[in-house]
Every structure is written in structure tokens, then in C-alpha cells.
N, C-alpha and C positions, 0 to 999 in steps of 0.2 A: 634461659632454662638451666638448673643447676644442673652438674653433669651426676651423671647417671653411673651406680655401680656396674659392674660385672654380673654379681646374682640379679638385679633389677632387670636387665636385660633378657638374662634370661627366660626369667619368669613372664615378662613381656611376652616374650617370642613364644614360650609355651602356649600363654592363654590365648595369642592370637592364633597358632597353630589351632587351638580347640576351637577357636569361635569359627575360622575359615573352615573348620570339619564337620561341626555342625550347620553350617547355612547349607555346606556344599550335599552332605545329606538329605538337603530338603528340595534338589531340584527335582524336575519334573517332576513325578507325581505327587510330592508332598510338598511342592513349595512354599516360599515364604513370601517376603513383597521386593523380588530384586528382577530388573529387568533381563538377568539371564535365567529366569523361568522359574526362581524360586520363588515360592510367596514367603510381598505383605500379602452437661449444662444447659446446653440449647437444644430443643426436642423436635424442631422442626419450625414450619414459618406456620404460627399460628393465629388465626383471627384478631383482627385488633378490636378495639372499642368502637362499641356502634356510637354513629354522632347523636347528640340529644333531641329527641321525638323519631328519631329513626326506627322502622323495625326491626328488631334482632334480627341475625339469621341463625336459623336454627342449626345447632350442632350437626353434625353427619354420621348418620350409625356407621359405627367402625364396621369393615367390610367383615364378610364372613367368608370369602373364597369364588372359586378357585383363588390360591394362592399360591403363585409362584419364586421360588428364591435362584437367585442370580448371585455369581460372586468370586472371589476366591478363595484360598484359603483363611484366610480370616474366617470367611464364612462354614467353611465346610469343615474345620478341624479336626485335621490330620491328627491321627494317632490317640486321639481320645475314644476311647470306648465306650459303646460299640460302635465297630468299623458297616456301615452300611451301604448298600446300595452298589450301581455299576458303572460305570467301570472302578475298581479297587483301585487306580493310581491316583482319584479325584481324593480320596483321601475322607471322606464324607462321613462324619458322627452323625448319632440317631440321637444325641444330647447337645447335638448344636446349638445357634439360637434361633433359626429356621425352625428344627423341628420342634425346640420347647414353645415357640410362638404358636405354630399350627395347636399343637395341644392343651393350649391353654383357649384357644378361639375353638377347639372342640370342634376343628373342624377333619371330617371325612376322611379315610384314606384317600380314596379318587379326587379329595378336594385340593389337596398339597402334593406339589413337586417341588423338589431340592434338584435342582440339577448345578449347584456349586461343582466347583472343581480348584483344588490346591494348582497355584503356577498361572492360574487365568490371568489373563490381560483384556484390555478391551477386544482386541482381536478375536478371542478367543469365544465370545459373545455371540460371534454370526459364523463362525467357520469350528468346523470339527477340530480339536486338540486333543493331539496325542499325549499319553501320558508314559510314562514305565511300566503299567499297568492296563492295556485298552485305550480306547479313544472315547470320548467324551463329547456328544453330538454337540452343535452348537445350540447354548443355551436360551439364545434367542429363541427358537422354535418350540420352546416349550410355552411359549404365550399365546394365547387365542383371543380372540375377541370376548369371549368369556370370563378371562379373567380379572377380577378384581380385586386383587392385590397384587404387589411386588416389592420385594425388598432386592436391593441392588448394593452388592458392598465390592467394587474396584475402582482401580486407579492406581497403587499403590505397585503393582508389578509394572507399569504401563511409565509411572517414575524413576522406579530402578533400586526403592528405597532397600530393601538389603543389597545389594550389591553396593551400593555408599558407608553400608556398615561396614561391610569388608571391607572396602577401599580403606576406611577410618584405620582400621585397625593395622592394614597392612603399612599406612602413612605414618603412624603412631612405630611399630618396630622399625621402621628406616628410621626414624629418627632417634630413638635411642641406641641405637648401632650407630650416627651420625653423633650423637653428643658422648659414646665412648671414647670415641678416637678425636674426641676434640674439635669438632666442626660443626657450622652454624646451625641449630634446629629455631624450630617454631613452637610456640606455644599451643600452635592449633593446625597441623599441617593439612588437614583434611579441608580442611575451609581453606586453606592457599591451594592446596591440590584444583577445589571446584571453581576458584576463581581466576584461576591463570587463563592470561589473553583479554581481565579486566572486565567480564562478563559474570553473571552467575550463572554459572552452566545448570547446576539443580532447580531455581526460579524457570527456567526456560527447559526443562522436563518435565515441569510442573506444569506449568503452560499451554506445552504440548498433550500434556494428558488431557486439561481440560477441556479441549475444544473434542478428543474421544469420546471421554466422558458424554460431551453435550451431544455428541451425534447416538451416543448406547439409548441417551433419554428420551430423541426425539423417535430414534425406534421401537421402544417402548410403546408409547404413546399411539405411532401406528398401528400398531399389529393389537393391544389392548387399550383402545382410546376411554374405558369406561374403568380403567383400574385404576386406584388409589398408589402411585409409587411411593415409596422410601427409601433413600439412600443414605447408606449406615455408615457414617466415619470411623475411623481407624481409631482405636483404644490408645490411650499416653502408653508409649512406652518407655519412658522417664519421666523422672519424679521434678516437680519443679525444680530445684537443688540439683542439678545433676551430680554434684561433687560428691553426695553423698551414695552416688553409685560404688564408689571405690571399697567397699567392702565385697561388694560380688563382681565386679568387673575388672575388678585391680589396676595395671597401667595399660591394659588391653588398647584400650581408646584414649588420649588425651583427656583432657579434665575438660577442657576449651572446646574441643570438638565433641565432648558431648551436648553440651550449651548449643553445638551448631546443629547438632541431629534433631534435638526436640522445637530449635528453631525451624528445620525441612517439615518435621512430620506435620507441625500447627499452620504452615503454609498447603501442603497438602490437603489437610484436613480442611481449611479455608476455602480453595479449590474448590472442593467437594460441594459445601455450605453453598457458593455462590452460582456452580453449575445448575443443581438441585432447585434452588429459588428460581433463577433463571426461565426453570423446564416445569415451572407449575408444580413440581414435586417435592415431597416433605424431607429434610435435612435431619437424620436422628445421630445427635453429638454424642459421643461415647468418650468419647476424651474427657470431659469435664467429669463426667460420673466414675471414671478411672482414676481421678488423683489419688494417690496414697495405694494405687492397686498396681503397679507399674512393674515392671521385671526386678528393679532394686529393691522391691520392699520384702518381707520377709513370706516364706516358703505359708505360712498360714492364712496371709493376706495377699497375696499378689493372685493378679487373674493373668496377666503373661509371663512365660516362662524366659526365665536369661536366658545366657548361650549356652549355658553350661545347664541342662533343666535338668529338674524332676524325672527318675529312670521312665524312661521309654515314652518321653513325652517330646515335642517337636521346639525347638528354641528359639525363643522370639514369638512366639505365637499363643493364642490366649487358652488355657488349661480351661479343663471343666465350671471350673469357679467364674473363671470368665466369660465363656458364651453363657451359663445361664445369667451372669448380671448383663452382659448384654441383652440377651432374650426380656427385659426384665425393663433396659430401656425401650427399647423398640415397641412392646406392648402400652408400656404408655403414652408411645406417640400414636400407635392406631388408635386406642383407644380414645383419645383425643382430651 
């Protein structure tokens, strides 16, 4: 790795100072997708071709409700306006993609419940979660036998995915304060950080999420055995290229270990995809429909905010532009 000026260092250590001050802004009630309580193409598994002389099956009228949303901050996003609903620390938009879904299916007020909440993990699904703001009944119970829909968007807290971003960034400053003074660095410490002891410690977070994951769906399932689920993958937040982050991210994160982030989130999001299948339930990819919208791209096109966002908006998490293009896939997978 060449060595690294004095001003580089610097500026380093600043932007990581900002990015560690925004995640850490976002615990409990506004979290983002890190397992210390901040929050985090393919449209689902869709019928295949009937065999020759077979009879079709007929399409399935997209549900019209009750519909319930489950989730975390992804889902409920924090800080976009209007702030709705209770408890305040859930963080919960009345422009989310939850409620621009329900409004588009026209359906009822009594028909739709949002009971997302910023910071959720799977846990947080069947047990009351405390916020900074109120507690947030467990989200489970807001399903009956009645209902016939769900969309279900976690996992990503339950992985630890920002708290890897910080770790990234805080890997990335020890190492140009180590290649200051002339001592060995890595091209990608954050990937030697998750691999030491020869393991992938992040693959087996992942892992672990997903056998949660399958137990949230087979709850699901009980408590509303006649609802149609959806569960909504996690939006790119980098750009194929990750190198071409380095205009908004600077040397915050290695170059290398960005490559290693957007390779976690596409295993996560995988995760998701094959839990979803697994559980009868429909997989809605939001990754693919977010190329080119990713946090590096520019402030008129991007649907998730850097770390450094747009004033008074949550970092790392998807702006307005973003839950309605999510709202926008998801509609197209109920609608089938």
C-alpha cells in the first residue's frame, strides 16, 4: 500500500469520525442495520410454465388486506417526513413503502397496520422493543388470522451489517496511522479483521440470521396461515464499481473493503431470497432495481443517503426517492 501522507490521514480520521457519528445517531430509536441496535431484479418465485396440455393455473387476485408490515428501519424510515404513528423512537414515515403500498391497493384505514420499527431485529418481532422514544409492542401480534398480507423486511440488524461498516472504517484509520509511521497495512483490513481465526465470521452472522429469519416465517404462517408474505430485500448500497465511491466516501473505508461490503450485503440479501423460497413466501429483490441509485451516486439520483446525508436525513438509509421506488417494487410483486 503506498504510504499515506499526513493531510490523508487526517482527512481519513475526520470522515471516519463523521461516519462513526452518524451510525452512532441512529441507535435505538432511529437505527440503521448493525447488530448494536442500529438499523439496516428478481421479484419473487414466480410460477413457472405450465407443461403442454396442462391447465394453466390461474393467476391469484393480488390481496386487498388486512395488511400488515413488519420490519425495520429500512422499512419504517426514520426521519423522512411525516414522522407517524407510536411509539416516536420506531421512527415510522407516513411515505414509507408500507404506507405508499397500502394506498395504492386503496385499502381502508382499519385495513393497514405499520408496526415497523427502526433498530428491529428478529427478536424484536415477538417481544416488546424498547426505543429512546416508547416501547414498540411486538410486531408479531399485530397479525390475525385475518390477515392477508405481509410484507416482512429484516435480518440485516440481526447480521450486524452497520456495525461492519464502522468496524470498516475504524480498520481503514488504524491502518493509515499504521502506514504513517511505516508499518505493515492491508489492502483490505476489514476483510482480514472478519477473517482472523480462518473463518468468515460475517458468512456465519449471516447464517445465523437465517435460520431467525425462518423461524419469523414459520410464525407468520401460523398466527396468518391465509396471508400472502413478502419479504423485501435490502436496497444496493454501492454501486457495482465500488471505487467509484471515492468522490463521496473519500478514504473513509478502503477501496478493497468496499468490494468486501457489497460482497456481505448480496450474501445477505441471498439469505433472504432463499429463506423466503424455503417458507412458501415471495422474495421482492430491491437490489437489482437500485443499481445506479446506491448512496455514491449523485444527491438527484440516489435513493440511500451516504454517511454524510442530505440535512436532517438518517445515513445509510433510503430517502424519500427510495421507499417510494421501493413501494413501486413491492407493488409489482403483489400484484403479480
Amino acid at each position: 500500500m503506498p504510504r499515506t501522507t499526513r493531510p490523508a490521514v487526517v482527512v481519513t480520521a475526520g470522515l471516519a469520525a463523521l461516519l462513526l457519528a452518524g451510525l452512532a445517531g441512529c441507535s435505538g430509536g432511529g437505527g440503521a442495520d448493525g447488530s448494536d441496535g442500529s438499523d439496516r431484479g428478481f421479484a419473487g418465485a414466480l410460477p413457472g410454465r405450465a407443461p403442454a396440455g396442462a391447465t394453466p393455473t390461474p393467476t391469484p387476485t393480488p390481496p386487498s388486506g388486512p395488511y400488515v408490515a413488519l420490519g425495520d428501519s429500512y422499512t419504517a424510515g426514520p426521519k423522512i417526513a411525516p414522522q407517524v404513528g407510536e411509539p416516536g423512537g420506531c421512527g415510522r414515515s407516513g411515505v414509507n413503502y408500507p404506507a405508499l403500498v397500502a394506498k395504492a391497493l386503496a385499502l381502508a384505514p382499519g385495513q393497514f397496520r405499520d408496526v415497523s420499527c427502526s433498530g428491529a431485529r428478529t427478536g424484536d418481532l415477538k417481544a416488546v422493543q424498547k426505543t429512546d422514544d416508547g416501547a414498540n409492542p411486538a410486531q408479531l401480534d399485530a397479525l390475525t388470522p385475518a390477515t392477508r398480507l405481509v410484507t416482512l423486511g429484516i435480518g440485516g440488524n440481526d447480521a450486524g451489517f452497520m456495525q461492519v461498516m464502522t468496524e470498516c472504517a475504524k480498520d481503514t484509520l488504524v491502518g493509515a496511522v499504521k502506514d504513517l509511521v511505516g508499518g505493515k497495512t492491508s489492502a483490505a483490513p476489514c476483510r482480514e479483521h472478519y477473517a482472523s481465526g480462518g473463518a468468515d465470521q460475517l458468512q456465519a452472522r449471516v447464517d445465523e440470521a437465517g435460520g431467525k429469519v425462518a423461524d419469523v416465517l414459520r410464525e407468520i404462517r401460523r398466527r396468518s396461515p391465509q396471508a400472502r408474505v413478502y419479504v423485501v430485500g435490502y436496497p444496493a448500497l454501492l454501486p457495482t464499481d465500488p471505487v467509484s465511491c471515492g468522490p463521496v466516501l473519500g478514504t473513509t473505508i478502503a477501496a478493497a473493503d468496499l468490494g468486501f461490503l457489497a460482497e456481505k450485503e448480496r450474501q445477505l440479501n441471498g439469505m433472504l431470497k432463499q429463506r423466503a423460497e424455503a417458507a412458501g413466501a415471495v422474495f421482492v429483490d430491491t437490489a437489482g432495481p437500485s443499481a445506479g441509485h446506491d448512496m455514491c451516486a449523485g444527491e438527484d439520483s440516489r435513493w440511500i443517503e451516504p454517511p454524510f446525508p442530505a440535512h436532517g436525513l438518517t445515513p445509510i438509509h433510503p430517502n424519500a426517492k427510495g421507499q417510494e421506488a421501493v413501494a413501486g417494487v413491492v407493488l409489482k410483486a403483489v400484484r403479480g
